[in-house]
KEVO-312720 format. One record per residue (C-alpha): x, y, z. Coordinates in steps of 0.5 Angstrom, whole numbers, plus 500, padded with zeros to 3 digits. Layout:
<rs>
XYZ ...
</rs>
This chain:
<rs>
291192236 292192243 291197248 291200254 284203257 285207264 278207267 276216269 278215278 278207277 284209282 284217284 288220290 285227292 291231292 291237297 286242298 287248294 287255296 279259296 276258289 277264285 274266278 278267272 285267276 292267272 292259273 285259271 285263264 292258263 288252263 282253260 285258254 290250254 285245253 280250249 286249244 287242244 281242242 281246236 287242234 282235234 289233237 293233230 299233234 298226237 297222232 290219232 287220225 282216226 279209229 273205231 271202238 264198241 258202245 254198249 249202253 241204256 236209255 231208258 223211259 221213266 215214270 215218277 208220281 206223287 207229292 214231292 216224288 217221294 219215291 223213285 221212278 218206275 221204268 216205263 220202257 228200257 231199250 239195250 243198244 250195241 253200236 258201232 263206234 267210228 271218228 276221223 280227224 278233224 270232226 267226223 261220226 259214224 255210229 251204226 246200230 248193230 243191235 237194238 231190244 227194248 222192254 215195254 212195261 207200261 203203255 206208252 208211245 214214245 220215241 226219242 230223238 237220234 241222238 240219244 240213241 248213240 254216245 257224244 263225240 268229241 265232248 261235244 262241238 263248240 255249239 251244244 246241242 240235245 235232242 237234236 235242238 228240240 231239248 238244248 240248243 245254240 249253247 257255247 262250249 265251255 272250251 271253245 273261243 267263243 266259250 272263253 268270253 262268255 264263261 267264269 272258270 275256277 280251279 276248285 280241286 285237283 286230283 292225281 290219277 295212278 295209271 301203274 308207275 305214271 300219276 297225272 295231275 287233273 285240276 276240277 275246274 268250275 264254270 258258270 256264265 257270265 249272264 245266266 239269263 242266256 243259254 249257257 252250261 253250268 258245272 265243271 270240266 276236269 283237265 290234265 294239267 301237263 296236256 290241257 286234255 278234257 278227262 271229265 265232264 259235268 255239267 246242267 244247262 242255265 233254263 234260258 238253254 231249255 227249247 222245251 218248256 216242260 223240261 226241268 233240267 238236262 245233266 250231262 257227264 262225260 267221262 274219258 280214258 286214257 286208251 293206250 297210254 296217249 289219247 283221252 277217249 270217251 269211255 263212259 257217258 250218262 245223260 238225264 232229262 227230266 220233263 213235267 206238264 206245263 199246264 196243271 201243277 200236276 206230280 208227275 214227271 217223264 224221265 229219259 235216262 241214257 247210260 253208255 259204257 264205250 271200250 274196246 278201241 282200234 286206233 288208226 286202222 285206216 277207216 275210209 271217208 266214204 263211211 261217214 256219209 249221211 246222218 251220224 247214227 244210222 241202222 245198220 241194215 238188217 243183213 249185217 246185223 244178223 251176220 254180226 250180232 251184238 252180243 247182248 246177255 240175259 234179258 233187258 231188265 235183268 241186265 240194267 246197271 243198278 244206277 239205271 233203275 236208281 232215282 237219280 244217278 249220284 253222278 248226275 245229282 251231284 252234277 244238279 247240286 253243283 249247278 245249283 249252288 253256281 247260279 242263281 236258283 232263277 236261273 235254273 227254275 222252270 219260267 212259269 209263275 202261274 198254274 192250275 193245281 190239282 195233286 191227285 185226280 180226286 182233288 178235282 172229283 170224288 163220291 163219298 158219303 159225307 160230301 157226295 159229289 164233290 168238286 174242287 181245284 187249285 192254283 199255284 204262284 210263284 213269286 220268285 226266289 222259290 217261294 210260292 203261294 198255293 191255295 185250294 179249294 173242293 165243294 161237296 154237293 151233299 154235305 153243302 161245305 166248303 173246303 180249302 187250303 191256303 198256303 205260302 211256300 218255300 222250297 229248295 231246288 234240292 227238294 226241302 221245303 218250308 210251308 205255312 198254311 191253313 185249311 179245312 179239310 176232312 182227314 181219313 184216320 188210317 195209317 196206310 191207304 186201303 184202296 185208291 180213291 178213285 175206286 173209292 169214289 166208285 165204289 162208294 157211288 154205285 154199290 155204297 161201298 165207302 172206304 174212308 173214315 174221315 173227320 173234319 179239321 180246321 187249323 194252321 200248320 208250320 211245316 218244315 222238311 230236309 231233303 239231303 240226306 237218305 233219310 228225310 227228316 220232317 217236322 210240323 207243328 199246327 193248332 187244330 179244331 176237330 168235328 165228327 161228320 155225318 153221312 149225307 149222301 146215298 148211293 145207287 146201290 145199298 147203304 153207307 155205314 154210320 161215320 165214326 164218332 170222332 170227337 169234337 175238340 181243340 188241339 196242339 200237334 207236334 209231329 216228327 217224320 222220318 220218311 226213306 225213300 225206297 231205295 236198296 239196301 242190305 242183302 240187295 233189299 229195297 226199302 222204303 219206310 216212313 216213321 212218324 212221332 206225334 205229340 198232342 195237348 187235347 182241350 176238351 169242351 169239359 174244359 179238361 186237357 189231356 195228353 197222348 204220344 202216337 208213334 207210327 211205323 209203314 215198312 215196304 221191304 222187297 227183294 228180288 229173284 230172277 223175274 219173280 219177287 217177295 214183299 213184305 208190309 208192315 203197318 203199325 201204330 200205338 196210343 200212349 196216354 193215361 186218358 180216354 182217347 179221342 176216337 180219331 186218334 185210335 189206330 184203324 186196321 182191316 180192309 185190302 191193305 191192311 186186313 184182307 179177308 176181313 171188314 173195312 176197320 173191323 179192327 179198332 184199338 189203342 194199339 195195332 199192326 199188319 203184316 203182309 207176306 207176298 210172293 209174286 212170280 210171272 205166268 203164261 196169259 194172253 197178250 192184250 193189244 193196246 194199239 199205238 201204246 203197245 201191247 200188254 206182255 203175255 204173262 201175269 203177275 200172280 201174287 200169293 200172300 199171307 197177312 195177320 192184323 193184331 190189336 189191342 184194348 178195342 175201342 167200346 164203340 166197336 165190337 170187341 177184337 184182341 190177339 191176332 186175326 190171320 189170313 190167307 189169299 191170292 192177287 193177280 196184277 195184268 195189264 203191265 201191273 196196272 189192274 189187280 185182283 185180289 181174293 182173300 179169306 180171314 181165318 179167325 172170324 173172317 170172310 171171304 173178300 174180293 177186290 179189284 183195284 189200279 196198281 198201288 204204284 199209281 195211288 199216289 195220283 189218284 
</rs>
């Protein structure tokens, strides 16, 4: 049967700005008391009595670490369904999985409820429920009698959709609850003026809503068509809920991410009743999906919509922002005021050669209307001291930030990370192998950043004391190498960061990058004051082809002053990162820079079972790389180093990317190195 879908917005003129928005107006109340109406009537009055339609979509399991989650998050695993869509006036589903593929690529064993594997009927019944009321339950439908009374609406907008020579006026409707201490949605419906029909959806849910404590939000859009020029059906469908630990204030989040794109209706063809008998979404079973199968194209990965593999969807952020600004922030913040902290694994356990063993920990307390009060704390078994932090923070729901702090930490002087700390600690412990070149510094610290914009401003002022320090530990194996001779002064810090989070950019790149701009006023025990500028620059730039992938990294940095330089504030290269093929911090000046050139593409291996977490793909990333480290005017406690320093090397990432190897040779005074280390995606937490 032909049809006519018009896709939501495909061709929108944003009318004329309404007048100030006002809750629960004559105009309002009309509106809604109209499409809640509508609904009940299960549009009998349109002639749709059933039909049957394609859905095509994603869900998808992810992965975001680090302080902050600075970064997007990595898939975990992705699953591709087809299905087969039916609905029979007044409320009956049937959605049969005629095809289903997933990709594994990390370890995992989750499995998701019923019901994000198929599409919302109906915008959802007059009780919302989500993973099958495990995730949102018991929630009054906007549009539903009982919604009417528990809800405040507003006309914040009105759109006009051009559907050929016909133009429909849709008012955005805004809706928050009366209570929001209850369970309860907030965002906005988009309804047609003439017919009172549901066009959009979008919408979060109030904290009091989330059965699971471990959420932090569920973001809902639904979005319909006009199919035949009569009837709003679904057409397109996205869904997002995000989940932390409960226990340790720890930064890592599980993502699940539903996608679904419906087309391809067939109104009232007669679909017999007995079809809908049993749950709505079943497998089909396997006879009819071999003699019917769903026409999936090219791989898994390969076919994810770019908003898949996206941080955050805009849809499904503007959706957060706006529940944000409907209620209170307390309405929407996760419950527990109380947490143990730890950031990283090593916040709790490290080995190096000024501490030793060293153990520590942290607690976090909220105290309400997004401020906490944050305090850490480590001992170091062989250097006898202790370290800490205390804090007083606010944050925003948006991710911005305000934090006023003092603390005694020992401070690593690299730009970029070498290697992770974990291998750090063991590496150190066992063979003396320690890769850090650490300080101590005590000081107080104001800290501010913005987190709405594509590029994150920062900016912190602080007053510091620093001290060289000194190895105190002795490893199992062999010996450490002398600490750096850093020098003991005061100083005032100003520094101005600018961080990208990776994200695409032109020529289909994706680019990440942090620049950051450091002002100091050194005092000196001499009484005598100097001043220095340090500009600093880390790029990541990766471009895809095909299942294969070139990255390119660069680190650099420089010192600006007409005086000596304290020693930890020079510009530190060599080691895995930034110098394979050469000596941990081999090169040492007032000015440097990295480059790193790497090709990775997949080849044959053998599948490493992992038992209920699946098991490893046949296939290994080999990553073939080239680097170069310059510097400039070397540093006299350091054996001399001017120009350029390439070299050449091969890295090999198995086990879902999580363990690389890495061989190199430096080609101008260099050696040969090997490396084994975690995946550097999973530094971040460790």
């Amino acid at each position: 049967m032909k049809y006519r879908a018009a896709l939501l917005f495909a061709a929108i003129l944003i009318a004329p700005g309404l007048a100030a928005q006002t809750w629960n107006d004559p105009r309002t109340s009309a509106l809604v008391q109209r499409a809640t109406e509508r609904r009940g009537n299960q549009l009998a009055d349109t002639a749709l009595v059933d039909y049957k339609a394609t859905a095509h979509g994603y869900v998808t399991f992810l992965a975001q670490f680090g302080e902050g989650f600075p970064e997007p998050p990595k898939i975990v695993k992705a699953d591709e369904l087809g299905l087969e869509v039916y609905w029979r006036a007044p409320d009956l589903s049937k959605q049969r999985i005629m095809g289903r593929r997933d990709t594994l690529l990390l370890p995992t064993d989750i499995n998701y409820h019923r019901d994000h594997l198929g599409i919302v009927q109906n915008n959802f019944r007059n009780v919302i429920r989500i993973g099958e009321g495990d995730e949102v339950q018991d929630v009054p439908h906007p549009l539903s009698p009982v919604g009417l009374q528990e809800y405040d609406y507003a006309i914040h907008d009105s759109l006009q959709i051009r559907l050929g020579s016909r133009v429909l006026d849709v008012y955005e409707v805004r809706v928050r609850p009366k209570d929001d201490r209850k369970p309860r949605a907030v965002g906005a419906v988009f309804i047609d003026r003439e017919s009172g029909e549901v066009v959009r959806m979008a919408f979060s849910f109030t904290r009091a809503a989330l059965i699971d404590k471990d959420l932090e939000d569920v973001s809902v859009v639904l979005e319909n068509a006009l199919i035949e020029g009569r009837f709003w059906l679904p057409r397109r469908q996205e869904i997002e809920i995000r989940r932390t630990g409960s226990w340790l204030d720890y930064p890592a989040r599980g993502i699940i991410r539903g996608r679904w794109e419906i087309c391809c209706y067939e109104v009232n063809t007669g679909i017999p009743i007995s079809l809908f008998v049993g749950p709505e979404i079943v497998l089909a079973p396997p006879a009819e999906r071999a003699q019917r199968p769903f026409p999936f194209t090219g791989n898994v990965l390969d076919s994810l919509p770019p908003d898949v593999r996206a941080v955050t969807d805009e849809d499904v952020k503007k959706v957060q922002e706006e529940a944000r600004a409907l209620v209170r922030a307390q309405a929407l913040a996760r419950s527990r005021s109380f947490a143990f902290s730890a950031r990283h694994v090593s916040d709790v356990v490290r080995f190096n050669r000024v501490e030793g063993l060293a153990l520590g920990s942290g607690i976090l307390q909220r105290v309400g209307a997004g401020f906490a009060v944050a305090a850490s704390g480590r001992y170091g078994f062989s250097d006898e001291e202790l370290k800490g932090r205390g804090a007083l923070e606010y944050r925003t729901g948006a991710g911005s930030s305000l934090i006023l702090a003092a603390e005694r930490q020992y401070r690593d002087v690299s730009d970029d990370q070498e290697i992770s700390l974990v291998r750090n600690s063991i590496a150190a412990q066992e063979f003396g192998s320690d890769y850090t070149d650490t300080y101590d510094v005590r000081g107080v610290s104001l800290a501010w950043s913005l987190a709405r914009f594509g590029w994150r401003p920062s900016l912190e002022a602080a007053y510091e004391r620093h001290e060289p320090l000194f190895v105190h530990s002795r490893p199992a194996m062999g010996a450490f190498e002398q600490t750096i001779p850093a020098l003991g002064v005061r100083e005032a810090r100003a520094t101005l960061g600018l961080d990208k989070p990776t994200s695409l950019a032109l020529g289909g790149f994706e680019l990440g990058a942090h620049f950051g701009l450091t002002g100091v006023r050194v005092d000196r025990p001499s009484a005598i004051q100097s001043k220095l500028l340090r500009p600093s620059l880390v790029v990541d730039l990766e471009k895809p082809f095909g299942s294969s992938r070139l990255l390119f990294h660069t680190i650099a940095a420089g010192v600006l002053s007409h005086d000596s330089i304290p020693a930890q504030h020079l510009v530190f290269l060599g080691g895995p990162t930034s110098g394979p093929g050469y000596d941990f911090h081999e090169f040492i000046g007032r000015a440097g820079m990295s480059q790193r050139l790497e090709w990775r593409f997949l080849a044959p291996f053998i599948p490493i079972p992992l038992g209920r977490y699946g098991k490893a793909p046949g296939t290994i990333t080999l990553a073939p790389f080239a680097t170069a480290v310059w510097i400039d005017r070397s540093a006299p406690f350091k054996a001399t180093r001017q120009g350029w320093y390439p070299a050449l090397g091969l890295g090999a990432l198995t086990v879902f990317d999580v363990i690389r190897l890495d061989v190199a040779r430096g080609l101008r005074g260099g050696r040969w190195t090997f490396s084994v280390d975690i995946g550097r995606d999973f530094w971040s937490v460790l």
